[in-house]
GULOFI-873946 format. One line per field, with one value per residue (C-alpha): residue number from 1; x, y, z. Coordinates in steps of 0.02 Angstrom, whole numbers, always signed. Layout:
N
seq: c(NUM ...)
xx: c(X ...)
yy: c(Y ...)
zz: c(Z ...)
% end
This chain:
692
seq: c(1 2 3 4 5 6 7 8 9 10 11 12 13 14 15 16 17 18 19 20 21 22 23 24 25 26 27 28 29 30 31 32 33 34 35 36 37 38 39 40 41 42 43 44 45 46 47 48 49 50 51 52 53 54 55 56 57 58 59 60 61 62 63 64 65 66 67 68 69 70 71 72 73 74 75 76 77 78 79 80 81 82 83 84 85 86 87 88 89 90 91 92 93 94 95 96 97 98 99 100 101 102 103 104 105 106 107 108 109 110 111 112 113 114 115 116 117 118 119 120 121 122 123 124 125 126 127 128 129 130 131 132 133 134 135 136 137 138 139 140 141 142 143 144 145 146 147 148 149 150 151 152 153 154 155 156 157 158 159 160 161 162 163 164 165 166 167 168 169 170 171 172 173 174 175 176 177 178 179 180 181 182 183 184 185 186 187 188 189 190 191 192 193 194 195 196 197 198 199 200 201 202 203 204 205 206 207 208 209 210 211 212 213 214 215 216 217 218 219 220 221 222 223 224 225 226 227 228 229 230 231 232 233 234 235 236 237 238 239 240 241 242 243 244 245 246 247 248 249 250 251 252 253 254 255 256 257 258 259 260 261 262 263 264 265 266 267 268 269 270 271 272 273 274 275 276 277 278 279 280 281 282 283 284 285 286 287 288 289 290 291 292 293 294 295 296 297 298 299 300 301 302 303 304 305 306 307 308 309 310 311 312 313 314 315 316 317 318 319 320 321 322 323 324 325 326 327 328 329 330 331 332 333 334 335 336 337 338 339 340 341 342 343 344 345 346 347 348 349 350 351 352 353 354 355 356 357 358 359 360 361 362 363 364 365 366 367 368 369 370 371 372 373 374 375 376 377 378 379 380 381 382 383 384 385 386 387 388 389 390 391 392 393 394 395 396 397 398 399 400 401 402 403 404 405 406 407 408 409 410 411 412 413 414 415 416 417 418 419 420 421 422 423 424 425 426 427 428 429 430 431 432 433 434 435 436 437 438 439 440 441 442 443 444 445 446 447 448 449 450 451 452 453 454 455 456 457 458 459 460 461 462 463 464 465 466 467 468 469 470 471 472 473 474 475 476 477 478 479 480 481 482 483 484 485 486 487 488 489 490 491 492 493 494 495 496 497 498 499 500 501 502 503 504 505 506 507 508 509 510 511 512 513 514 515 516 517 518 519 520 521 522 523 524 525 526 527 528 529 530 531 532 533 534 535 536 537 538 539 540 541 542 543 544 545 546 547 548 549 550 551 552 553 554 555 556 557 558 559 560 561 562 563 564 565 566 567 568 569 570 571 572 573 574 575 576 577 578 579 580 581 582 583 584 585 586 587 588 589 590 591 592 593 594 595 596 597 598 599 600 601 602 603 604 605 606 607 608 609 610 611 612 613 614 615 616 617 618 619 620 621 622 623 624 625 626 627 628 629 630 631 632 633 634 635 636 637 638 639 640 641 642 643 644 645 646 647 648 649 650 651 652 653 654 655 656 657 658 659 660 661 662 663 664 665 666 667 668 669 670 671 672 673 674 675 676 677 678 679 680 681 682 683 684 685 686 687 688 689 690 691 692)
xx: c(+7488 +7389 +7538 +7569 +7391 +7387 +7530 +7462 +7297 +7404 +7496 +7323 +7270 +7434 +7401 +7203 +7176 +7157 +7176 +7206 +7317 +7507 +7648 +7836 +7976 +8094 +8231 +8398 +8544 +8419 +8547 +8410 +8416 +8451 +8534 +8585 +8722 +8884 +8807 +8810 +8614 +8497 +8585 +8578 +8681 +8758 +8832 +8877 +9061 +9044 +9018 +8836 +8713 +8528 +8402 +8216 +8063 +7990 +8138 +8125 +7943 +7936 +8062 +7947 +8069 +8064 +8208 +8361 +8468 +8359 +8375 +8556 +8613 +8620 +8700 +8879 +8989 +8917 +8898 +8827 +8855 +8759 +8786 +8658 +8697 +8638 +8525 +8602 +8667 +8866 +8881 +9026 +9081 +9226 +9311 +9278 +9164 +9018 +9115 +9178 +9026 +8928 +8738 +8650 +8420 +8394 +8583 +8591 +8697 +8631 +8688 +8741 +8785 +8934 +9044 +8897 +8789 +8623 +8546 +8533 +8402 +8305 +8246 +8060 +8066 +7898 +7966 +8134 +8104 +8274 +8455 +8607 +8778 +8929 +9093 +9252 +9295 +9180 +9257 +9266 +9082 +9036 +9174 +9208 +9149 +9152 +9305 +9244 +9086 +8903 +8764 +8597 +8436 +8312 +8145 +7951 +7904 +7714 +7691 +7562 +7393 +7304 +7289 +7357 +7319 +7426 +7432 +7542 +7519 +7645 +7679 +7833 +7859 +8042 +8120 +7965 +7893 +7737 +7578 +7454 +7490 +7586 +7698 +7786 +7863 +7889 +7756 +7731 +7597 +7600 +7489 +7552 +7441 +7524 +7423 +7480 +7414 +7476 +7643 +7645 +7652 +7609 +7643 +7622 +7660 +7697 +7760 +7746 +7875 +7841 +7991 +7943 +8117 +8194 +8212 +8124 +8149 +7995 +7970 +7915 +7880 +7908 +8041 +8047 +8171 +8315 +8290 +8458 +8337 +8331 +8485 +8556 +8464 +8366 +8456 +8366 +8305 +8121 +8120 +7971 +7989 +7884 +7936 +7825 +7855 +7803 +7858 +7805 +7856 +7834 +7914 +7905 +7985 +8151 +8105 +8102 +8078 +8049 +8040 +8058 +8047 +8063 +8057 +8082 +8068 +8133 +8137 +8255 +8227 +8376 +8338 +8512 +8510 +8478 +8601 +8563 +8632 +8527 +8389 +8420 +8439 +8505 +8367 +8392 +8311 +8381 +8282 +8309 +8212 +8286 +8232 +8307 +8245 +8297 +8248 +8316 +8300 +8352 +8354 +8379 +8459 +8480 +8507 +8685 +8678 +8587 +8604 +8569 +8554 +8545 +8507 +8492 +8461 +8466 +8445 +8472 +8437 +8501 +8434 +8499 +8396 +8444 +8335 +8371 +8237 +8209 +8129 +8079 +7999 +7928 +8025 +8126 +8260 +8366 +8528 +8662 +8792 +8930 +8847 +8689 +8584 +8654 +8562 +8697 +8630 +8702 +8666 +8734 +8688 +8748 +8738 +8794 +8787 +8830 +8862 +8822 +8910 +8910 +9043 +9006 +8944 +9117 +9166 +9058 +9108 +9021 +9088 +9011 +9055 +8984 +8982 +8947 +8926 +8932 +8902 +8872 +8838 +8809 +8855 +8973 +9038 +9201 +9104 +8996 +9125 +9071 +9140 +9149 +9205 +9215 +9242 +9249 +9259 +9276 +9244 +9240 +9184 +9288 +9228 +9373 +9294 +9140 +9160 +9293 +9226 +9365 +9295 +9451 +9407 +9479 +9395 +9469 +9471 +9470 +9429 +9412 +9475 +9599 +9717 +9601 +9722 +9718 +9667 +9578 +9610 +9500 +9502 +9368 +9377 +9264 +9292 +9185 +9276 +9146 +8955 +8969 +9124 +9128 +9308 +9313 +9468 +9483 +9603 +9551 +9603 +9479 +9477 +9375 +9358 +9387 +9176 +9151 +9111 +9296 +9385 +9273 +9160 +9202 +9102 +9151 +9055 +9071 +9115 +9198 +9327 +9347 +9408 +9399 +9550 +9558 +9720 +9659 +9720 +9601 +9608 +9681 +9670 +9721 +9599 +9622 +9448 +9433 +9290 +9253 +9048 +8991 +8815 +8811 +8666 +8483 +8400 +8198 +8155 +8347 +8475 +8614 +8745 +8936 +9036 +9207 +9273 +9419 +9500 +9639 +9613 +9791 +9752 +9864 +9806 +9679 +9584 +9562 +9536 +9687 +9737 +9809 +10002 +9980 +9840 +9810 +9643 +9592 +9550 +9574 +9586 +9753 +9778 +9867 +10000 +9909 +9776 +9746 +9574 +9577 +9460 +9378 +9174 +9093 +8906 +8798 +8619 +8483 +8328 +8210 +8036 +7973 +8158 +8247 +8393 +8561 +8702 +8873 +9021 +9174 +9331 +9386 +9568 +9592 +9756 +9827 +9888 +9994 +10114 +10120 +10226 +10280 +10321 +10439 +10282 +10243 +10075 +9977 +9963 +9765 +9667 +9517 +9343 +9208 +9048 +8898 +8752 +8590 +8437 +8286 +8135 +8001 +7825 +7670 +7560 +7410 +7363 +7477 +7585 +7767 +7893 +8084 +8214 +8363 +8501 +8694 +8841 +8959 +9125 +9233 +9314 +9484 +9623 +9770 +9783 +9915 +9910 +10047 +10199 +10301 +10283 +10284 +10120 +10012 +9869 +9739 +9553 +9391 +9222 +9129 +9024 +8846 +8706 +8574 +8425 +8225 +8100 +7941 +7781 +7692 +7523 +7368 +7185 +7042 +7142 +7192 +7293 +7447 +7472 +7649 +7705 +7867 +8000 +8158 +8311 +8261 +8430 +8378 +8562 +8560 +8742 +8917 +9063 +9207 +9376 +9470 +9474 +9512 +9389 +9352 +9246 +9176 +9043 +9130 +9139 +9287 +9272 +9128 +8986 +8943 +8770 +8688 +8492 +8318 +8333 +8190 +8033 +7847 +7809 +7624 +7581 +7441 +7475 +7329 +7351 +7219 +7262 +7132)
yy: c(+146 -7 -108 +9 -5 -182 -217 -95 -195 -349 -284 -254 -426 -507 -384 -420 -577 -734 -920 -1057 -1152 -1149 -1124 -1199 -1087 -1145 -1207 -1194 -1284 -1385 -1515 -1644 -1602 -1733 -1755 -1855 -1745 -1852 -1980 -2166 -2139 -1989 -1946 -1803 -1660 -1713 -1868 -1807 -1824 -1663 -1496 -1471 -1332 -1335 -1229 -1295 -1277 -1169 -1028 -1030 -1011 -875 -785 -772 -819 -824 -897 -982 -836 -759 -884 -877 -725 -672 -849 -832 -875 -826 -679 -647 -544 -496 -488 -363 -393 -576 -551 -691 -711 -800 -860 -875 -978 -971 -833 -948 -940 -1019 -1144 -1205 -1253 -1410 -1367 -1529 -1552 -1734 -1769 -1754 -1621 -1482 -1421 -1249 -1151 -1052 -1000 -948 -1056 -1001 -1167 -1090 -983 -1105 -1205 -1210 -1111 -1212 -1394 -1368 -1483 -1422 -1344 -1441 -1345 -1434 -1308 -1393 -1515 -1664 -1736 -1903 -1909 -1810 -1782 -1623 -1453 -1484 -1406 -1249 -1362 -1439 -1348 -1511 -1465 -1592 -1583 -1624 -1793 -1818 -1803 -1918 -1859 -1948 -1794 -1617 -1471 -1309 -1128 -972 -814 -651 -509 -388 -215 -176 -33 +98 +20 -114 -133 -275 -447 -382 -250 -185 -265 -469 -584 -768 -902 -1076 -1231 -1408 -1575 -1708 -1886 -2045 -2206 -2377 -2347 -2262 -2059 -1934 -1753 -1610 -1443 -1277 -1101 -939 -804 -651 -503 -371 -289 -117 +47 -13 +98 +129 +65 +218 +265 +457 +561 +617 +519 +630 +585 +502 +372 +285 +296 +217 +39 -67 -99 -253 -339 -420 -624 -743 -905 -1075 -1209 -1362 -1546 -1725 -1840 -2025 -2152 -2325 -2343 -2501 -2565 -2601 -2538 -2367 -2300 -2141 -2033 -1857 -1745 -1547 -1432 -1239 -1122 -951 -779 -636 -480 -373 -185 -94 +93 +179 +262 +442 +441 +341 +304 +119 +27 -174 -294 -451 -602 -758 -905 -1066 -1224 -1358 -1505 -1626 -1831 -1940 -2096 -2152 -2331 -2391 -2573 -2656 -2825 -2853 -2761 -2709 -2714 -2569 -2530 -2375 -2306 -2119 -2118 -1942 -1845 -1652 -1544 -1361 -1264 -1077 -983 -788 -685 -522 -391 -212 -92 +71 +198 +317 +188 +29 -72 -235 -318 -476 -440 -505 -486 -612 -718 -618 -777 -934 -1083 -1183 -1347 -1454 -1617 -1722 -1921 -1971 -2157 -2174 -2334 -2359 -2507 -2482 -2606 -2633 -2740 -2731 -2587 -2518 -2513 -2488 -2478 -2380 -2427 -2329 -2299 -2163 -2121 -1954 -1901 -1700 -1636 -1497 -1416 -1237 -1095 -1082 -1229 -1311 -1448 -1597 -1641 -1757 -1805 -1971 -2005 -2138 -2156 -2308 -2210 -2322 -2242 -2317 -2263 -2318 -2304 -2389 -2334 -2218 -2035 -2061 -2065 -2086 -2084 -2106 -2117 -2118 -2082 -2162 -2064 -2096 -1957 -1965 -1810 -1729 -1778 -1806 -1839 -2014 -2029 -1920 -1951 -1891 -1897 -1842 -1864 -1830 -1831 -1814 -1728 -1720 -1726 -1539 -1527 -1611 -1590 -1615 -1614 -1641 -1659 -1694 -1659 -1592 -1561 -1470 -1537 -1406 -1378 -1399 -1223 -1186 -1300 -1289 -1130 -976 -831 -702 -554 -358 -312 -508 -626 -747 -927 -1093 -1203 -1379 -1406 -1347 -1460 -1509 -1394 -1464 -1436 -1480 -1414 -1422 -1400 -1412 -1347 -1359 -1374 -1335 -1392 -1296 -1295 -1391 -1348 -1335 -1203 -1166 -1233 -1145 -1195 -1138 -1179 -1109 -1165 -1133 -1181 -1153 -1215 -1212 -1212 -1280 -1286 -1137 -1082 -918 -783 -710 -611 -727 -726 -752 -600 -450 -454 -619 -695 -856 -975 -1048 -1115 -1030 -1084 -1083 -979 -990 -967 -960 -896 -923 -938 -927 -1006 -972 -1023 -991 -1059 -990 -1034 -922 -868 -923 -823 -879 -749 -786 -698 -745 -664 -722 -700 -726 -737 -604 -679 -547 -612 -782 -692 -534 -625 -469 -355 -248 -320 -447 -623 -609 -483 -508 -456 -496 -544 -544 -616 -634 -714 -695 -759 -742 -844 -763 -906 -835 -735 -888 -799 -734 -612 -639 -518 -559 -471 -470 -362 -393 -317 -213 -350 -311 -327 -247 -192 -113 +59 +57 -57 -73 -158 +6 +72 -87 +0 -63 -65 -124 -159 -77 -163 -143 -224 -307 -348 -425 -414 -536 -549 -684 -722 -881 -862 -959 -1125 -1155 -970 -885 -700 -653 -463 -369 -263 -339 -233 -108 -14 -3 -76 -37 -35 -67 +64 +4 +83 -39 +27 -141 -263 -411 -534 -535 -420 -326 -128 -105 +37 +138 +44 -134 -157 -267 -273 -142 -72 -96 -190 -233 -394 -465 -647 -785 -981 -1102 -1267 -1389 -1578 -1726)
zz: c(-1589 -1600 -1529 -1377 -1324 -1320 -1234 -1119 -1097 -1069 -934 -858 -887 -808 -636 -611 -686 -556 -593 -507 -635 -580 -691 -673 -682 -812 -709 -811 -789 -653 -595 -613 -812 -924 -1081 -1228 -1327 -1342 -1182 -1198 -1164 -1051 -919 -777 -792 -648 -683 -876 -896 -1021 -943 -1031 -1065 -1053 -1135 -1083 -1211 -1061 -1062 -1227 -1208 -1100 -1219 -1340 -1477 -1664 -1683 -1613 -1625 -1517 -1372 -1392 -1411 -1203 -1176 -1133 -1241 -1397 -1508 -1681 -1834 -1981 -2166 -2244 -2412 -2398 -2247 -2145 -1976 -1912 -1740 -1624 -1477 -1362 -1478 -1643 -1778 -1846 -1962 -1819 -1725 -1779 -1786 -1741 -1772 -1667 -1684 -1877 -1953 -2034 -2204 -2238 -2387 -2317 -2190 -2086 -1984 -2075 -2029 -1859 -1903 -2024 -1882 -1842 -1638 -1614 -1621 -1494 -1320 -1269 -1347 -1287 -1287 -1257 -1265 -1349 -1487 -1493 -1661 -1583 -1584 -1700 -1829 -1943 -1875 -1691 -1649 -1538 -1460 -1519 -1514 -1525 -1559 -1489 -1561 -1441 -1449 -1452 -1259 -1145 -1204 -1336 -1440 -1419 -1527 -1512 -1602 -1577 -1651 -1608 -1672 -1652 -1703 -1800 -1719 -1728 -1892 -1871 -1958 -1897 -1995 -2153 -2231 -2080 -1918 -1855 -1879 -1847 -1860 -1791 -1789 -1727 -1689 -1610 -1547 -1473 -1428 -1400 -1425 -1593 -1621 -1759 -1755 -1878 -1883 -1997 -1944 -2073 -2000 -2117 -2054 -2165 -2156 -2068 -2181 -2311 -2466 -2584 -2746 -2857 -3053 -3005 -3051 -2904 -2852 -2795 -2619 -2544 -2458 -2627 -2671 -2480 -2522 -2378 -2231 -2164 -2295 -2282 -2254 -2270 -2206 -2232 -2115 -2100 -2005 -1952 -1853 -1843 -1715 -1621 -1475 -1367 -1175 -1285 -1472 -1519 -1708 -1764 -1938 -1935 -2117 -2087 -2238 -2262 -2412 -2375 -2478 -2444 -2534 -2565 -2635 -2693 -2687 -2838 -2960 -2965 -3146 -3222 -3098 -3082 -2924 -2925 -2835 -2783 -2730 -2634 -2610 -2500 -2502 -2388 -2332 -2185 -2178 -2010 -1995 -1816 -1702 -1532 -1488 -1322 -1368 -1177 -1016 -1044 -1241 -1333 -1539 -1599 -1810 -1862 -2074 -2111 -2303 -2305 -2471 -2507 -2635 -2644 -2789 -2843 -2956 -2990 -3094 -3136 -3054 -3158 -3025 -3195 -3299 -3151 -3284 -3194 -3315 -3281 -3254 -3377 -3260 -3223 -3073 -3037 -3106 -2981 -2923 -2815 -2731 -2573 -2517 -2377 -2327 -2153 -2063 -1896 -1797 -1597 -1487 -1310 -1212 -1022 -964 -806 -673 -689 -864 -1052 -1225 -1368 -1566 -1691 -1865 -1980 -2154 -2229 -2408 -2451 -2638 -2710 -2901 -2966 -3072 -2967 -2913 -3005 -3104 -2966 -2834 -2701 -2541 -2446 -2256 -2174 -1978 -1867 -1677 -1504 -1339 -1144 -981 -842 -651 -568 -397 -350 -393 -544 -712 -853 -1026 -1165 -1355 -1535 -1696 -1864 -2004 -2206 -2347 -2519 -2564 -2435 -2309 -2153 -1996 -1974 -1790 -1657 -1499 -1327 -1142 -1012 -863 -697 -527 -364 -243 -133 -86 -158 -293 -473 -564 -751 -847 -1028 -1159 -1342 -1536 -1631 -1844 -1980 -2131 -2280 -2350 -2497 -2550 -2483 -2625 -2747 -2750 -2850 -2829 -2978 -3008 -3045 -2854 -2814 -2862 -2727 -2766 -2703 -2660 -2693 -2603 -2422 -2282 -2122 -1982 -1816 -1644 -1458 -1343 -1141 -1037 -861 -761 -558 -503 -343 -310 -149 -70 -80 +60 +63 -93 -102 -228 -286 -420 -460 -623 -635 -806 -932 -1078 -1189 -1378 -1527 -1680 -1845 -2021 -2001 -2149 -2177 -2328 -2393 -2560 -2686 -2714 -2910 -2931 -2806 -2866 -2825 -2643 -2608 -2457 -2357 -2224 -2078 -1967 -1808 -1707 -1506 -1410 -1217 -1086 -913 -883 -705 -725 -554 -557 -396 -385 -221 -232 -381 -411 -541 -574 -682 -673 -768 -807 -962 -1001 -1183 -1269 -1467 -1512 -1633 -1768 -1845 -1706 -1824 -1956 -1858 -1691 -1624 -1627 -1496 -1450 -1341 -1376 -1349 -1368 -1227 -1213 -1057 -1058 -926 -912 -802 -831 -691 -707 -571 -538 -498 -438 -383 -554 -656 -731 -731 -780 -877 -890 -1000 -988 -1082 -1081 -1218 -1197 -1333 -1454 -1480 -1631 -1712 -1882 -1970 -2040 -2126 -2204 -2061 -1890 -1807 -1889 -1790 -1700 -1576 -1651 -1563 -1593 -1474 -1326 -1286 -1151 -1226 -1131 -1159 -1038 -1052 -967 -975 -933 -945 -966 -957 -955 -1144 -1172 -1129 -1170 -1201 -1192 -1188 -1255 -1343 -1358 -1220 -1233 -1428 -1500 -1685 -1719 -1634 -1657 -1755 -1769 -1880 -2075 -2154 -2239 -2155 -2278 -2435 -2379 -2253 -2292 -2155 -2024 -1990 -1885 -1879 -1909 -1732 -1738 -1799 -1625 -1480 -1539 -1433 -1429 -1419 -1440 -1380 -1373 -1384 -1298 -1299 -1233 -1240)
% end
């Protein structure tokens, strides 16, 4: 009740309340943005021969986000799924998944554990400037991972004043369940400092996000413990997180040098559902502690000669501990079981060096090579195998005349451990047509690297016997892009902005989970003939005075693979789901403050399974689609605060219908529902901002 009564007084706040202070809309996808991601240096979005997303620190702001997924998750393009049993989060873009996607903090790759991109949501909300997307393989620049696009991170720099103190405190309800600062419902504390002076920089900041879980079962010594609640398990499970960060930096007319250490130590509390026979329910606890060093330079040698060094050191640490919970005694007992005790460990060491080179005003070069290191050890992992890749890469920009940028590039490849293809190639290309129109065309291979969890990691236990596979080729793809921008109109307050774009991405080598051939009961990886993406995306964004609106529409086809050994069937060659999306955002000036609606459809996802044991028993089965939407209110007092308000989820989405009946991952049940989010949840927050 508390909750509801403050939002309520908020809401009177934001209508009465007068100040004189104006706010700027966040203007997404501004064509004056600029950006860095896969650039021979900042550039405007504009001029970028890439077709590039923004997301500013305001939108994300105004969000009131606790996490990345949250910012993402009405952005076309993408969808996520959850995996309750280990409390983490995949991501997908342009029909492909997370492993697929190369997560990026400042340009350094971040480390993951699995399949799943859980380094998305183990990045500190409070420290993002901006998120760069770029859709479509970018292994020339970036190597391994980048075959469906690049999703950059770019952390605040310490700003212009001499010293700038900041705080955030929010809290959410989780579906109906909240109590104030603990036990029930979202919760998040932040405090950063950042000062400047003379060149150099310092910055420092931590962030405790406490999500005290959905249906939370109780923990009782009573024998009263019939009740089917107990014996169903948590749904959501409870996570703590400790992120903390500084950054230190000297910067210069033609020297810049910066170091940047982030660290996290999360807990994820896993309660199993009690056995009715002999009152005993399985508990779990996984633990991550990860840390991420950059140390990072720029040097202008002369006006058309720039050097640039990324060195880069991320550790994780995932720990398992299992205990037996007796509801009729309180006693907890380790668990002897085959992997129910696991510490597994990753590391990964990258150096990357660039050579901007400007010819002359109509041609540039950019060398670069980079060296990666991946290992990895655990009670689970095949012995201490280590990885080493090495990758000299050469790109150009060509401007033979004004209006025609051609940008061609290779990427050399050597592995220690598996056949790497030798050479990736690339071509962008951009074209003015006009004052107005901006054609980009693209061609370019793209490859994932088999992780080292997929060759070596074997994760055995009563319910799993999954197994790595040390002969697992590189995936490979040829991926065609093209996109057409209209800039329209900028007239006075008016400016309006069109982007048509599609692509079409093949697939060879694919790596995927399949039942062994040798034992029925074991799962193991392969790799795949091929697999096919393909889709369309229309991007419109309107800016009109206070307006701010960015409306977008994608139709997206998967290819069904059953066609790859079956290719007689009866079916479709995709299977294709829509999207839409709409964000509007609107600028009180007079009381300084604003309100954001967020808003995503996400069409049925389509597939065919087979019923049966012949071709004639393939069926159609779909995940169901659903609108999500957030509404925010935001709101500044007395100069240093900003009261944030709103309601996330308003059509309260809790689960997705499912018709299919087959398992689709180690933790998949198969059929039934697919679990989505806790349902609606009240947001109330205050940021302190204090500058000197």
């Amino acid at each position: 009740m508390k909750i509801y009564l403050s939002l309520a007084l908020s809401l009177s706040v934001f209508v009465t309340v007068a100040q004189e202070i104006k706010i700027d809309t966040a203007k997404a996808n501004d064509l004056k943005d600029v950006v860095v991601t896969g650039q021979y240096g900042p550039q405007t979005l504009r001029n970028s021969v890439y077709n590039v997303r923004t997301i500013s620190a305001e939108r994300i702001r105004l969000r009131g986000a606790v996490n990345v997924q949250q910012v993402l998750n009405t952005e076309l393009g993408f969808r996520f799924s959850n995996d309750l049993t280990l409390g983490t989060t995949d991501v997908s873009l342009m029909g492909m998944t997370g492993r697929n996607i190369k997560i990026l903090l400042d340009g350094v790759p971040m480390v993951d554990r699995s399949d799943t991109r859980e380094s998305l949501g183990q990045i500190d909300i409070n420290t993002i400037d901006r998120i760069e997307i770029v859709e479509g393989p970018m292994s020339v620049v970036y190597g391994t991972d980048a075959l469906a696009g690049v999703i950059n991170i770019i952390t605040k720099n310490a700003g212009k004043s001499l010293l700038n103190v900041t705080a955030r405190v929010q809290e959410e309800t989780a579906g109906e369940e909240y109590k104030a600062f603990s036990n029930k419902g979202n919760h998040i504390q932040n405090v950063g400092v950042s000062w400047q002076n003379n060149g150099w920089s310092a910055m420092i900041g931590t962030t405790h996000n406490d999500f005290a879980g959905w249906n939370i079962k109780p923990s009782t010594t009573s024998r009263d413990i019939v009740d089917q609640d107990l014996a169903s398990g948590n749904r959501w499970k409870p996570k703590e997180q400790w992120l903390a960060n500084t950054k230190i930096g000297y910067r210069n007319e033609n020297f810049n040098i910066w170091y940047r250490l982030d660290g996290l130590q999360e807990e994820i509390i896993s309660r199993g559902g009690m056995n009715p026979l002999n009152y005993i329910a399985e508990w779990q606890t996984y633990k991550t502690l990860r840390y991420t060093n950059q140390l990072q330079s720029e040097w202008r040698l002369h006006p058309s000669l720039q050097l640039t060094a990324i060195a880069g050191y991320s550790d994780l640490k995932r720990l398992t501990r299992t205990i037996n919970h007796n509801f009729s005694t309180g006693v907890d007992v380790l668990s002897t079981e085959q992997g129910k005790q696991d510490t597994a460990k990753f590391n990964s060491t990258i150096f990357r060096t660039t050579l901007q080179y400007q010819l002359s005003s109509k041609v540039s070069f950019q060398p670069g090579f980079e060296y990666n290191r991946d290992a990895a050890s655990g009670q689970r992992i095949k012995g201490s195998p280590v990885i080493n890749d090495y990758a000299f890469f050469i790109s150009s920009e060509i401007k033979p005349i004004n209006g025609i940028n051609i940008r061609p590039g290779l990427r050399f490849i050597k592995n220690s451990i598996y056949p790497a293809p030798p050479i990736i190639p690339s071509l962008n290309t951009k074209f003015g047509l006009s004052e107005n129109f901006d054609l980009r065309l693209a061609y370019a291979r793209g490859f994932r690297s088999p992780a080292l969890r997929e060759l070596y990691y074997d994760f055995v236990d009563a319910s799993h016997n999954i197994i790595g596979n040390p002969n697992l080729k590189a995936e490979e793809s040829n991926s065609f892009n093209g996109s057409l921008t209209w800039a329209g109109l900028n007239i006075n307050s008016l400016q309006i902005r069109s982007t048509f774009a599609a692509f079409y991405n093949l697939f060879k080598n694919r790596i995927t989970f399949a039942q062994s051939t040798q034992d029925a009961t074991m799962t193991t990886l392969f790799n795949v003939l091929r697999y096919k993406t393909t889709g369309f995306t229309l991007d419109n964004t309107i800016i009109y005075k206070n307006l701010n609106a960015t409306i977008g529409a994608s139709y997206i086809g998967r290819y069904n693979d059953q066609l790859e050994h079956n290719p007689d069937l009866a079916i479709p060659e995709f299977a294709w789901s829509p999207e839409i999306t709409a964000t509007i955002l609107y600028n009180f000036t007079k009381v300084k403050g604003n309100i954001s609606l967020f808003y995503k459809y996400s069409g049925k996802v389509p597939s065919y399974q087979n019923s049966g044991t012949s071709a004639a028993d393939y069926r159609l089965v779909e995940i169901g689609d659903f609108s999500l939407a957030d509404l925010m209110l935001n709101k500044s007092i007395y100069n240093y605060f900003t009261i944030n308000a709103g309601v996330k989820n308003i059509f309260n989405v809790t689960q997705l219908s499912n018709t299919s009946t087959a398992s689709g991952g180690a933790h998949s049940t198969g059929g039934g529902t697919v679990p989505y989010s806790y349902g609606r949840s009240y947001v109330l927050g205050m940021t302190f901002n204090w500058n000197k």
